[in-house]
Each structure stands twice: as C-alpha cells, then as structure tokens.
C-alpha positions as CSV (number, residue, x, y, z in Angstrom):
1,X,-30.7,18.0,24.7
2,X,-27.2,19.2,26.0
3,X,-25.6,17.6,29.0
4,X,-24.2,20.4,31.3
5,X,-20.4,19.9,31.8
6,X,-19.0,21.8,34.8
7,X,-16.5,23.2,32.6
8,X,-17.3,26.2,30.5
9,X,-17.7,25.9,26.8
10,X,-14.9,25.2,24.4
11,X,-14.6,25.4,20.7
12,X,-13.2,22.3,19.4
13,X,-11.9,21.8,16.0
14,X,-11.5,18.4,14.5
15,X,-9.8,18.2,11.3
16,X,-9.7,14.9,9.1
17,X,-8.9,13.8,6.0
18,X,-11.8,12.7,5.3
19,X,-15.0,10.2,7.0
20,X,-14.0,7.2,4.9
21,X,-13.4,3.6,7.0
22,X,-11.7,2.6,9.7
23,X,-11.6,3.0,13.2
24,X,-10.0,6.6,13.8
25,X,-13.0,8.1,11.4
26,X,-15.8,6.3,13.9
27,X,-14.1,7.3,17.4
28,X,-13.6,10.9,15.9
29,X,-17.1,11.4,15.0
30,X,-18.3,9.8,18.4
31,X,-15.9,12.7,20.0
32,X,-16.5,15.3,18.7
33,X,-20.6,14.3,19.1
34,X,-20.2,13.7,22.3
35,X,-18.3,16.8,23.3
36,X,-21.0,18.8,21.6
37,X,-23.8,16.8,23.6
38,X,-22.0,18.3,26.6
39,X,-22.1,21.8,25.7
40,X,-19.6,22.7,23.3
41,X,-19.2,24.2,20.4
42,X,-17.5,21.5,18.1
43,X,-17.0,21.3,14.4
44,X,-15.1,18.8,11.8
45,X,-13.5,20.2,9.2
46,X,-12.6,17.0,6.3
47,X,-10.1,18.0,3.7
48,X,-12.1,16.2,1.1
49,X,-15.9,14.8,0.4
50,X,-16.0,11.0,1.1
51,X,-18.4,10.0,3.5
52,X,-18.9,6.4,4.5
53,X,-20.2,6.9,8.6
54,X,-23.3,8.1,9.3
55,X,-23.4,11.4,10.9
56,X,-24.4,12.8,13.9
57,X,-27.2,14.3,13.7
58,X,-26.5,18.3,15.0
59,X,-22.8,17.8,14.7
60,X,-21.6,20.3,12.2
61,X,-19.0,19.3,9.4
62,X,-17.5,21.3,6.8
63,X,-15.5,19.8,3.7
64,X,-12.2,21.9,2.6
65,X,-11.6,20.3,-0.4
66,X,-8.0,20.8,-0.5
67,X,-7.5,17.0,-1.4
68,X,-8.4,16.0,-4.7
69,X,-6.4,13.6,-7.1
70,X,-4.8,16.3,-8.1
71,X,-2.9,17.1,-4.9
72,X,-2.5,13.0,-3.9
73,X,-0.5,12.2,-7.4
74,X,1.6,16.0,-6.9
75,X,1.9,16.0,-3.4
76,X,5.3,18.3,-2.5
77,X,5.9,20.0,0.5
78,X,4.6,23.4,-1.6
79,X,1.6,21.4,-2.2
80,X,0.6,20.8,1.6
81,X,1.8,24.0,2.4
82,X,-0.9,25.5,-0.1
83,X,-3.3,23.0,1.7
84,X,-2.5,24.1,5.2
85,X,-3.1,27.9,4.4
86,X,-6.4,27.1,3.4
87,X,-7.4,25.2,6.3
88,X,-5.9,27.9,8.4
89,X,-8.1,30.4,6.8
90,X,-11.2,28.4,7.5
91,X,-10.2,27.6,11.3
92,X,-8.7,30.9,12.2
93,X,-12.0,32.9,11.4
94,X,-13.7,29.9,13.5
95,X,-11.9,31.0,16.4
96,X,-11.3,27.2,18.3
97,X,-9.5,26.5,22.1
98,X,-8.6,23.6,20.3
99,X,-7.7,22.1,17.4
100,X,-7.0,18.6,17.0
101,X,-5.5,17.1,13.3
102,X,-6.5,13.3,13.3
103,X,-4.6,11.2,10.3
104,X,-3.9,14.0,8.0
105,X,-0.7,15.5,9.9
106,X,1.2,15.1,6.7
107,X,-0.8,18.4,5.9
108,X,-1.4,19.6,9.3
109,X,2.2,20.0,10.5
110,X,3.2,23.1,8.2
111,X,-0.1,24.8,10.7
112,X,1.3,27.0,13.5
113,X,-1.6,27.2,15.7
114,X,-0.3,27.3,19.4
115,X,-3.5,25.2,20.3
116,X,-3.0,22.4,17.7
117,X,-2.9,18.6,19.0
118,X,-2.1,15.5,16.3
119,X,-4.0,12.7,17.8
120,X,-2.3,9.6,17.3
121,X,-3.7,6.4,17.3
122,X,-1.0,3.4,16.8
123,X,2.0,1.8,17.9
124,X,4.6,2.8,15.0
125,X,7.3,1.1,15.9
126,X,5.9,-2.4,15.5
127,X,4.0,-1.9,12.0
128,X,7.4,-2.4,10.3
129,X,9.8,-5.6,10.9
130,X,12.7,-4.7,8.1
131,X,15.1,-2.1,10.3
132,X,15.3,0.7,7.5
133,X,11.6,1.2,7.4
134,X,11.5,1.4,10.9
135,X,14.5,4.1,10.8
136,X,12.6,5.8,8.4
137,X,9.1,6.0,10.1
138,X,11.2,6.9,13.1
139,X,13.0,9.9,11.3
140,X,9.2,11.0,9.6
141,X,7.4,11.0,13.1
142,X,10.5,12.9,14.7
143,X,10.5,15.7,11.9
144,X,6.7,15.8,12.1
145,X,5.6,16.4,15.7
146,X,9.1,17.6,17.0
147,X,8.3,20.1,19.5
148,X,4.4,20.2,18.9
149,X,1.5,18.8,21.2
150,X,0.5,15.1,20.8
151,X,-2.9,13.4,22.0
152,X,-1.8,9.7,21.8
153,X,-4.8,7.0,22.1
154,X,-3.2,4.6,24.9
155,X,-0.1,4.8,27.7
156,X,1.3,2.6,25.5
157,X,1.7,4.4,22.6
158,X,2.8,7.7,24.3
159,X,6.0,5.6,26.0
160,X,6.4,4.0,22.4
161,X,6.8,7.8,21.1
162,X,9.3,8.8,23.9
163,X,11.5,5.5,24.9
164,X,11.5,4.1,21.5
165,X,11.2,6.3,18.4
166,X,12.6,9.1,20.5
167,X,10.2,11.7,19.5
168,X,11.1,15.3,21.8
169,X,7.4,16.4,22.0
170,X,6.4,20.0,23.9
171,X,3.7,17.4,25.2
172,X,2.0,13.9,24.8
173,X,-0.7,13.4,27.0
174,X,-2.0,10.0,26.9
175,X,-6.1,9.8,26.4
176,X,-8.4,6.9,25.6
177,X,-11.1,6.4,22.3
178,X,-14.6,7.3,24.6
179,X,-17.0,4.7,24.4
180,X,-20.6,4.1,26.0
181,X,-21.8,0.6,26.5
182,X,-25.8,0.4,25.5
183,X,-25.3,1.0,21.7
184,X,-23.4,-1.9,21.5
185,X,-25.7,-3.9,23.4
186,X,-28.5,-2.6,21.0
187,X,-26.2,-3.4,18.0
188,X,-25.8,-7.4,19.6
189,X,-29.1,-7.6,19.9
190,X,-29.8,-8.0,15.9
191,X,-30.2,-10.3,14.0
192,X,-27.5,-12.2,12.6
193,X,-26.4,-15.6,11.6
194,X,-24.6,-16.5,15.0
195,X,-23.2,-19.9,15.2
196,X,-25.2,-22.2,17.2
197,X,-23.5,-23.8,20.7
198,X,-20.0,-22.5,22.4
199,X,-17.3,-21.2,20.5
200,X,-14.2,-19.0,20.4
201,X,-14.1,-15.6,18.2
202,X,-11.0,-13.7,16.4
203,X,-12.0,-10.4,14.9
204,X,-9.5,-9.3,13.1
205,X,-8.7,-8.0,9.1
206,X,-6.9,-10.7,7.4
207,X,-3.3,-9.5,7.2
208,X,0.0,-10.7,8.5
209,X,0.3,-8.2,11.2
210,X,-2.9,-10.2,12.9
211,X,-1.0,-13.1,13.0
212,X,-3.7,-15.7,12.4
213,X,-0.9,-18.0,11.8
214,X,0.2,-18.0,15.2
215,X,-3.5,-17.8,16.3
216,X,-4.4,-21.1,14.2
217,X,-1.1,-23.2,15.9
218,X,-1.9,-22.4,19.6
219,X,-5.7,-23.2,18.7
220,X,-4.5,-26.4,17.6
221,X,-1.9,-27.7,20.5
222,X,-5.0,-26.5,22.9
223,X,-6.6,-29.4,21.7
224,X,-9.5,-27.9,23.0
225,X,-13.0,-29.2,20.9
226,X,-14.5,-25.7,20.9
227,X,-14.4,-24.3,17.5
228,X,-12.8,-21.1,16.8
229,X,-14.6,-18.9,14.5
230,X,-12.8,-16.3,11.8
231,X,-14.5,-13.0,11.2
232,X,-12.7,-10.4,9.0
233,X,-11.5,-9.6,5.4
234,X,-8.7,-9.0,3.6
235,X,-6.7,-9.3,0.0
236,X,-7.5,-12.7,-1.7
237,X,-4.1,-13.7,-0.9
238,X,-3.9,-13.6,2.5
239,X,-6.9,-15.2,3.1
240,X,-6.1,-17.9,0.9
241,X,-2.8,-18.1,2.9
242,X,-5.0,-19.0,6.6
243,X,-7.5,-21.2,4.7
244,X,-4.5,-23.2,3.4
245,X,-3.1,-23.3,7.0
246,X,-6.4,-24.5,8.6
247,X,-6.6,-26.9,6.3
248,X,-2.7,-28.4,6.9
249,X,-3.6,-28.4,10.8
250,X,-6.1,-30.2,9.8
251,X,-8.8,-28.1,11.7
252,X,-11.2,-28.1,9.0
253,X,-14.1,-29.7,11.1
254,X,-13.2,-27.3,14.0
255,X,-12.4,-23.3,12.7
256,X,-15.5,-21.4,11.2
257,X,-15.0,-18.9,8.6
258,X,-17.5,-16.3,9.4
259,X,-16.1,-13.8,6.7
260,X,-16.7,-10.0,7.0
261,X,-20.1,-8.6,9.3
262,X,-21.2,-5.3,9.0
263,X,-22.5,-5.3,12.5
264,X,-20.0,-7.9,14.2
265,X,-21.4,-7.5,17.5
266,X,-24.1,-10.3,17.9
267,X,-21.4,-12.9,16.9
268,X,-19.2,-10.7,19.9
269,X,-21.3,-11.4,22.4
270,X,-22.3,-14.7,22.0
271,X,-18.5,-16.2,21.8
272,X,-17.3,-17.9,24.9
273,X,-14.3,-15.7,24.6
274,X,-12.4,-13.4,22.4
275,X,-8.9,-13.9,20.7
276,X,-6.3,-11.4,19.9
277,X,-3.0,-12.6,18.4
278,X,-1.4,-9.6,16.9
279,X,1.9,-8.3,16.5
280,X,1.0,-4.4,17.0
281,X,-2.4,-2.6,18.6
282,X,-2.4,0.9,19.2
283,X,-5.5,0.9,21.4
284,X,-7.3,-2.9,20.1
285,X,-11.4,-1.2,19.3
286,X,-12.0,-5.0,19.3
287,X,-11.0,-5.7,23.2
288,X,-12.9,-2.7,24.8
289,X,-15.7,-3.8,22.4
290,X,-15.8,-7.9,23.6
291,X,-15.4,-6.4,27.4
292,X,-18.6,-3.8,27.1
293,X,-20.7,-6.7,26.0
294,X,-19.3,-9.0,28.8
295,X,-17.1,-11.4,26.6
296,X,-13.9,-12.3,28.2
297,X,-10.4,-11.6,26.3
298,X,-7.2,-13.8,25.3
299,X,-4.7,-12.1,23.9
300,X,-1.0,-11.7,22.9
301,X,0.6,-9.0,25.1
302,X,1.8,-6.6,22.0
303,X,2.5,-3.4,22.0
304,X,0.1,-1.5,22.7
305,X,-2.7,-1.4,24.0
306,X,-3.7,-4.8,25.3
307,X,-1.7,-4.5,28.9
308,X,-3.8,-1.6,29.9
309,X,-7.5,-3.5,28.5
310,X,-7.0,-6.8,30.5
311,X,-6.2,-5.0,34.1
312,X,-7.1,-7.1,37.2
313,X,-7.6,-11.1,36.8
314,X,-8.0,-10.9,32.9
315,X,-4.2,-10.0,32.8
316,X,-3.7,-13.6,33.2
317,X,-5.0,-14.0,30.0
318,X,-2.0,-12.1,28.6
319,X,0.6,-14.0,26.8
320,X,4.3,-13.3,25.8
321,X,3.5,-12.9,21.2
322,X,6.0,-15.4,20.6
323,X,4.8,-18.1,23.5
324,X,2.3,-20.0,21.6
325,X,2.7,-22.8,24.2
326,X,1.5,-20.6,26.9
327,X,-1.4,-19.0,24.1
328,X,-2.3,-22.6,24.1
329,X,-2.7,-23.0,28.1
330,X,-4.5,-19.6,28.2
331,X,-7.2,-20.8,25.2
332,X,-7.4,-24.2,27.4
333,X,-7.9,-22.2,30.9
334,X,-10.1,-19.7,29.4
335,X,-12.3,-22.5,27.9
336,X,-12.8,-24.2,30.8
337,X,-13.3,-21.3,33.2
338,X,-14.4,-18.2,31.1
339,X,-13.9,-15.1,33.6
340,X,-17.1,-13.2,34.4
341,X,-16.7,-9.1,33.0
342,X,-17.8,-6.9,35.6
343,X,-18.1,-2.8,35.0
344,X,-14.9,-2.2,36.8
345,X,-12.7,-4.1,34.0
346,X,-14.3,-1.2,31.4
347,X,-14.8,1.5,33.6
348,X,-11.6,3.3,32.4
349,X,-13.1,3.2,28.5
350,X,-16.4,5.1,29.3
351,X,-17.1,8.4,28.2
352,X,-18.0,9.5,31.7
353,X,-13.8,8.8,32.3
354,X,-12.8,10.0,29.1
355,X,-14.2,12.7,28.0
356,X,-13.2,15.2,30.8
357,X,-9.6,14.4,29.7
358,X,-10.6,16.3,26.4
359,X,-12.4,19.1,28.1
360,X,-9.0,19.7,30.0
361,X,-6.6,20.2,26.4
C-alpha cells in the first residue's frame, strides 16, 4: 500500500546501464522502490538486459537495449549519440519531472533534457595516484557534466567536484543513499558461520585502494589479542598479496579469513567493531550498514564519506590515512571501550531524512 507524501506526485525516471553488481545498482533500486511506495510514479529504464538484484515487486523496469557487444567494442561518440536518441524517444513519450542517469553518463550526456540529474557516487580524485590519470579523469568529468545538474551521494564528494576537479556545474546538490534499518536486522538474523567470541571485522573487496596493508600493520602494533577477521574478494593476486603479509607479521594465529558472504550482515553485527582503512569512499555502504546494526566504526578519515558517518563521539575514531600509529591507538581504544550506537549517529541515513531531498529535485 502507498505511503502518502505531502508532496504531489512526480514522475521519476531512472536510467541505468544495467542491474548487474555493486552498490550503485542496489541503492538505485531501493530509490526508486521507495519513491514509488510514497506515491509516485517511478520507472527504470536499463540500457541492456542483465539482471543480478532482485526486483521490487510493483516497481516497473523497461530494458532499451541500446548496449550490446556490439556498441561496447565500437563505442564512438556517433555511437552514444545513436544510443541517447533512443533513450530519448522512450523517456520523452513517458513524460518524467525527473530524470536521473546513474553510471551510464558516458551515454547520457549527449541527452538535453532540462530535468536531467547524473547521480554520482565516488570520490574521483582519489581513485587514481599517477598525476596524468588524474588530469585526465579531471578533464573527462569537466567535459561531461559542465554546466548540467549533478546529484552527488555525500558533502564530500560534491566539494571534491567543485574545490578539486574544478567541475563548473549549473548545480550539485549533495543527497545521501536512503536506507531503512529493520531489513538489515532481519538479514543479521540468519544463519551464518559467525566466529565464535569477540573480534574485529574489515569488509572490504580485496584491492589496493582498501589498503589492507595498512590495515594489517596498525592491527599488529595494537598488540591487541582480539582477532581481526577478513571478509571480501578479489583477483587471486591480491589476495595472495594480504595472505603473504599476514603471514610475515606473523598474525597467523590472530587474523581470520572469512572470504566472500552473500549476506555479510550476521558476521556485521556480531563484530566488536568495524574497520575501514581505505584510501577513497565515496559514501562507505559498509559504515552506515555496521552503524544500523549498532556496531561501532574505526576508520581512516579519506575522502569521502567517512567524516560525515562518524559525527559526534565516533569521530574520535577517525584517523589521519597515513597515521597508522594513531590507527593503532584507535583499534586499542575501541577494543577496550567499544562506543554504544544510538539512533541519532544514523538518523541522517534513513529514508524518512533522505527521501524528501529527492521529492524536492
């Protein structure tokens, strides 16, 4: 049944490459469900069929299939202009208030619609450390959203676009992923393998830009006895890179190698604490997520993302990236004084918060 919203009813378009993986798929669908469930008229247009999440049931989706092998191995600027005509022939007739393109701008940019939004969802300035690359992800997300209207997932990452790459928007207006807290609980309440006794807990994939390296040394000058466990995947490589390092730290008897869990949550909720050590968050899913089930946070202060999370007394569980001495102190504090997670230190993520912010666009 339909919540009433005190607004009247939109039309909002959502337009995605496709419902494949990662996080931006998930907090799209929950959106756009969730805007629908307060009265709207909401539909999500993918530009090609691959469908790994599970769809909400009532929320309409319609594939364009303007993405094929084809068009990814011949991709020109004609090509994705020939792929933007077509999804403007499907929205126009649709008739939206809003539009909002969600990790297919490459496509989405040659669209003219006056009510288009490109919702972006990381920090680009810290995904690459060699200074050309940066320059040239720089120039790319100048040329592509120059003058246009940006939806960006954290405070953060709006100030990154202005006072770093520079980027001359006609807008950015700065909105949180929605969440709600009981399907998590539900989810934490399954079954699953959990380690028995205390222990700290790093979700993260297995890849340099998680910086399990730097997580692994300030585990180990801790001294702390509470074993960290490991949850995530990544390329064979890398994770043979972090068992290697375990094993010359010699914390072989003390980290846990969890691997990858569908349903990570149990394993969330249990932990003593959670640890972030990254280099780059746009809006960290895994904080928000430890804090709705009441697990307290560590983590690097990187850009962005985590500064706005731990607000009140969990910011002094923010550490400097390259201070692993004070990472250390922090693991050692938190370990022998986890801080109790309260409503207010979420209250910001909730849909009740977040979703007006979309109802205002």
């Amino acid at each position: 049944m339909s919540q009433s919203t005190t607004r009247p009813p939109k039309r909002f378009a959502f337009v995605i490459e496709d419902l494949y993986g990662g996080g931006a798929q998930k907090s799209l669908l929950y959106t756009a469900d969730q805007l629908r469930q307060r009265g709207h008229v909401v539909k999500v247009f993918t530009l090609r069929e691959r469908i790994e999440h599970r769809l909400p049931e009532g929320l309409e989706v319609e594939n364009l299939a303007v993405v094929s092998r084809f068009t990814k191995a011949t991709s020109t600027a004609l090509t994705e202009k020939w792929q933007a005509s077509r999804i403007r022939r499907a929205l126009v007739p649709w008739r939206p208030d809003v539009v909002i393109s969600c990790s297919c701008d490459k496509i989405t940019r040659h669209l003219d619609l006056p009510n288009l939004y490109f919702w972006i969802k990381s920090d680009v300035s810290a995904k690459f450390s060699d200074p050309k690359q940066r320059e040239r992800a720089f120039d790319k997300v100048r040329r592509f959203y120059h003058g246009r209207q940006v939806i960006a997932v954290s405070q953060g990452v709006k100030e990154n676009l202005e006072g770093v790459v520079g980027l001359e928007a006609e807008k950015i207006v700065p909105i949180y992923n929605p969440y709600e807290r009981e399907p998590f609980v539900a989810m934490a309440d399954e079954p699953a393998p959990v380690p028995e006794g205390d222990y700290l807990l790093c979700v993260a994939a297995i890849e340099p830009r998680k910086r399990h390296d730097r997580l692994l040394r300030a585990y180990a000058k801790s001294g702390i006895t509470t074993p960290l466990a490991i949850m995530g995947k990544g390329k064979p490589e890398h994770e043979q890179e972090v068992r290697r390092q375990i094993a010359s730290l010699g914390l072989e008897d003390r980290v846990v190698w969890l691997g990858y869990h569908h349903n990570p949550y149990p394993f969330i909720r249990h932990a003593k604490a959670m640890v972030l050590t990254s280099d780059a968050e746009g809006l960290p899913r895994v904080l928000i997520e430890s804090l709705l089930l009441h697990t307290p946070v560590v983590s690097t202060d990187c850009p962005s993302g985590p500064r706005e999370i731990l607000t009140h007394e969990l910011a002094d569980f923010l550490v400097a990236p390259d201070d692993e001495d004070g990472l250390a102190e922090a693991l050692r504090r938190m370990d022998q004084a986890p801080v109790s997670i309260e409503p207010r230190h979420y209250q910001q993520f909730l849909k009740e918060t977040v979703l007006p912010q979309f109802e205002a666009l």
